[in-house]
N, C-alpha and C positions, 0 to 999 in steps of 0.2 A: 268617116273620112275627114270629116270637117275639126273634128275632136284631134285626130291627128295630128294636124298642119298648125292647130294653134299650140298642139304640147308640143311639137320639132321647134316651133318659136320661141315657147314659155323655154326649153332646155336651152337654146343659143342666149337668150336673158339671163339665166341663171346661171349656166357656164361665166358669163363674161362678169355678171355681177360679184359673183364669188372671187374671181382671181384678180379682180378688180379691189375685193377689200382685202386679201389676201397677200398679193403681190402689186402693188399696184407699179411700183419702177417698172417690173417684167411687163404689165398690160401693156405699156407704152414704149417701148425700148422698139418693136419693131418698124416705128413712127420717127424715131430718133429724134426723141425726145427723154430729156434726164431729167430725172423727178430727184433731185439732191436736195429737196429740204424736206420738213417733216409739213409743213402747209403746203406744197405742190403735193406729199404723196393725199394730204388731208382733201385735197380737191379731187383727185384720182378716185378717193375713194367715194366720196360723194356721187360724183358726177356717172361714173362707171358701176362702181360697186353697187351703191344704196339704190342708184334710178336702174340700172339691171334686177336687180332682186325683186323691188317693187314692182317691175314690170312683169317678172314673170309670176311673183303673186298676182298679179291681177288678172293674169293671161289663163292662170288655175281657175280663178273667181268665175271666167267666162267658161270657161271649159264647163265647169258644173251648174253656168247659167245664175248663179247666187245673185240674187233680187233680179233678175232678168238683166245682167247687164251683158251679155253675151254679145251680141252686135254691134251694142254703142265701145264697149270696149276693146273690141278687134281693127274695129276701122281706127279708134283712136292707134292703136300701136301701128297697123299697117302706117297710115298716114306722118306717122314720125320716124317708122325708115325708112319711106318715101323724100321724106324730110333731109335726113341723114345722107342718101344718094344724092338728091340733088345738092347738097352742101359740095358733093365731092365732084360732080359736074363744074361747078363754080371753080372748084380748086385746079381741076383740068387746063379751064381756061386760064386759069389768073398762075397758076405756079405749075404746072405741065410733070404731076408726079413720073418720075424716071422709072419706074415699071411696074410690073401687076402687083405685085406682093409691095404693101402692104393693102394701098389705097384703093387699086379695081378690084382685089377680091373681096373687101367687103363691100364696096359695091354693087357685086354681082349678089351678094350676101342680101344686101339688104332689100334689092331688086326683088328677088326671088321670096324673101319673105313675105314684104309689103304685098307684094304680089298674089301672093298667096294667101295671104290673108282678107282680102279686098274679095276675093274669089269665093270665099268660104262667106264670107256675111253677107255674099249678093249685092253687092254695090259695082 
């Protein structure tokens, strides 16, 4: 079970990592946000692409336990979409997003991952 909830995580990483270096305008257009130079989409692809990818390599790395980082590295990703939701809590408050899509659903997204991941490494 535990093997599960971090591969449904390590796939949300690597979906977003991918179309993140792939498309990165599209990644961001539901945000309304335009990526119209070639250094905004180079940060896109950074920040989305490259830290998605990595994360779900690492989220693999746990999966098979590889030098025992299984725990230490679960709580690290729960605890930065824990991160991620409260960013959007903030934004709640401070700019009041005008409805679920885009901003609460990944919210609930990241909720539920964090969440479950914290769950899985017994913390």
């Amino acid at each position: 079970m535990a093997t599960a909830v971090i591969a449904v995580v390590a796939v949300f990483f690597l979906a977003m990592g991918v179309y993140g270096l792939v498309a990165p305008a599209a990644l961001i257009r539901p945000f309304r946000i335009v990526a119209d130079s070639g250094l905004a989409r180079t940060e896109i692809r950074a920040v989305y692409g490259g830290f998605g990818v990595a994360v779900a390599g690492l989220l693999v790395a746990a999966m098979i336990d590889a030098g025992g980082i299984r725990r230490g590295a679960v709580i690290a990703v729960a605890v930065a979409l824990l991160g991620m939701a409260f960013g959007r809590l903030v934004a709640r408050a401070v700019e009041r997003p005008p409805a679920f899509y885009p901003s609460w659903l990944y919210f609930w997204v990241e909720i539920a991952g964090g969440g479950a991941l914290l769950a899985v490494a017994g913390w």
